[in-house]
C-alpha positions in Angstrom: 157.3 -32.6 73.4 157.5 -29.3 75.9 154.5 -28.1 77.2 153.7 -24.8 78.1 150.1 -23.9 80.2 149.6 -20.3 79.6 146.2 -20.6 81.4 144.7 -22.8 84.1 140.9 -22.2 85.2 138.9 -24.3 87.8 134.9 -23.9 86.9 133.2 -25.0 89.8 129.9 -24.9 88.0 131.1 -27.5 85.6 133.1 -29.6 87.5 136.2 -28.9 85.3 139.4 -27.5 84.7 140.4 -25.6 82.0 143.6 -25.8 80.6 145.2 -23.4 77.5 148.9 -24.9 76.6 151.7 -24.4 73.9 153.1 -27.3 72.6 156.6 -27.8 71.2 158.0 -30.4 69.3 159.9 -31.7 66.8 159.5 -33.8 64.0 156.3 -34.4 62.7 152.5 -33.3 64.6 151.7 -35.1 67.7 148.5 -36.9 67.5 145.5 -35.7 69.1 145.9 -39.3 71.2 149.5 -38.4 72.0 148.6 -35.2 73.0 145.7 -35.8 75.3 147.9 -39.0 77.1 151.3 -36.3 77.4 148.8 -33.8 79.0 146.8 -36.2 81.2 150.5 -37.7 82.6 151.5 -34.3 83.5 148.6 -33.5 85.5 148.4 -36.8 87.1 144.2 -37.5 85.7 142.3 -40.2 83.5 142.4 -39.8 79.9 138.5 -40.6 80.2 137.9 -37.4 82.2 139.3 -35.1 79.5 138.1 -33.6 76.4 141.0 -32.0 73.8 138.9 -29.0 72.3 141.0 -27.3 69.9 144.3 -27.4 68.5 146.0 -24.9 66.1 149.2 -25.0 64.4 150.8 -21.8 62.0 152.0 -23.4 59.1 155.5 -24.7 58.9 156.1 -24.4 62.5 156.7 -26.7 65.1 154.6 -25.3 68.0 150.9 -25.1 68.3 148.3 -23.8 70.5 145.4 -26.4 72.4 142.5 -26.0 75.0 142.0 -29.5 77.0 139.0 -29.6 79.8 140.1 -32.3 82.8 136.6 -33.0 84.3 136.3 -34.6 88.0 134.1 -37.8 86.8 132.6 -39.0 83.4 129.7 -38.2 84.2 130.0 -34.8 84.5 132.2 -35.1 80.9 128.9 -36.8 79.9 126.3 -34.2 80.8 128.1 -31.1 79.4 130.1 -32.1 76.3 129.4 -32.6 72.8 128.8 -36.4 71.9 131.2 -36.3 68.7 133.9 -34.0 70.9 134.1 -37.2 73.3 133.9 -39.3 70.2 136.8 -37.1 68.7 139.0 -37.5 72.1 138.5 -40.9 72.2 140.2 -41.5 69.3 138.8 -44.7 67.4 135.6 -43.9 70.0 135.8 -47.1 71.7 134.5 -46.5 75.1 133.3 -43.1 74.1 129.8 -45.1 74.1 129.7 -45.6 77.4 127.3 -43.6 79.9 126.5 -41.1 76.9 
């Protein structure tokens, strides 16, 4: 997997970053799990602090498109995101629970 950021905000406001990436690969799709842990190692941060909030693919190739926000704390995750976006990023949703 080769990541590309084409876009790297800081909102201050939301205590986030915003991140905008192209993903190459081969083989089959990465997981959103995969995904989120590849992105999270490359920017040294918790996978609890991030949310993965879209990912799109063109059919037949091996490259899509994502938006990830890295927040400072979980709280701060907590008090602007969607319950069933965290749920989503948590993958089975185990400790997705927690604080919300």
């Amino acid at each position: 997997m080769d990541f590309e950021f084409t876009r790297d905000n800081k909102n201050e406001l939301l205590n986030r970053r915003e991140l905008q990436f192209v993903l190459t690969f081969d083989g089959a799709t990465p997981s959103r799990r995969e995904i989120i842990g590849k992105v999270c190692a490359l920017k040294n941060v918790s996978e609890n602090f991030a949310v993965l909030d879209s990912i799109k693919q063109g059919f037949g190739k091996q490259e899509l498109e994502g938006m990830i926000r890295i927040y400072e704390d979980e709280e701060s995750r907590n008090k602007v995101e969607l319950k069933h976006l965290i749920v989503r990023t948590a993958g089975s949703g185990k400790g997705a629970e927690e604080g919300a």
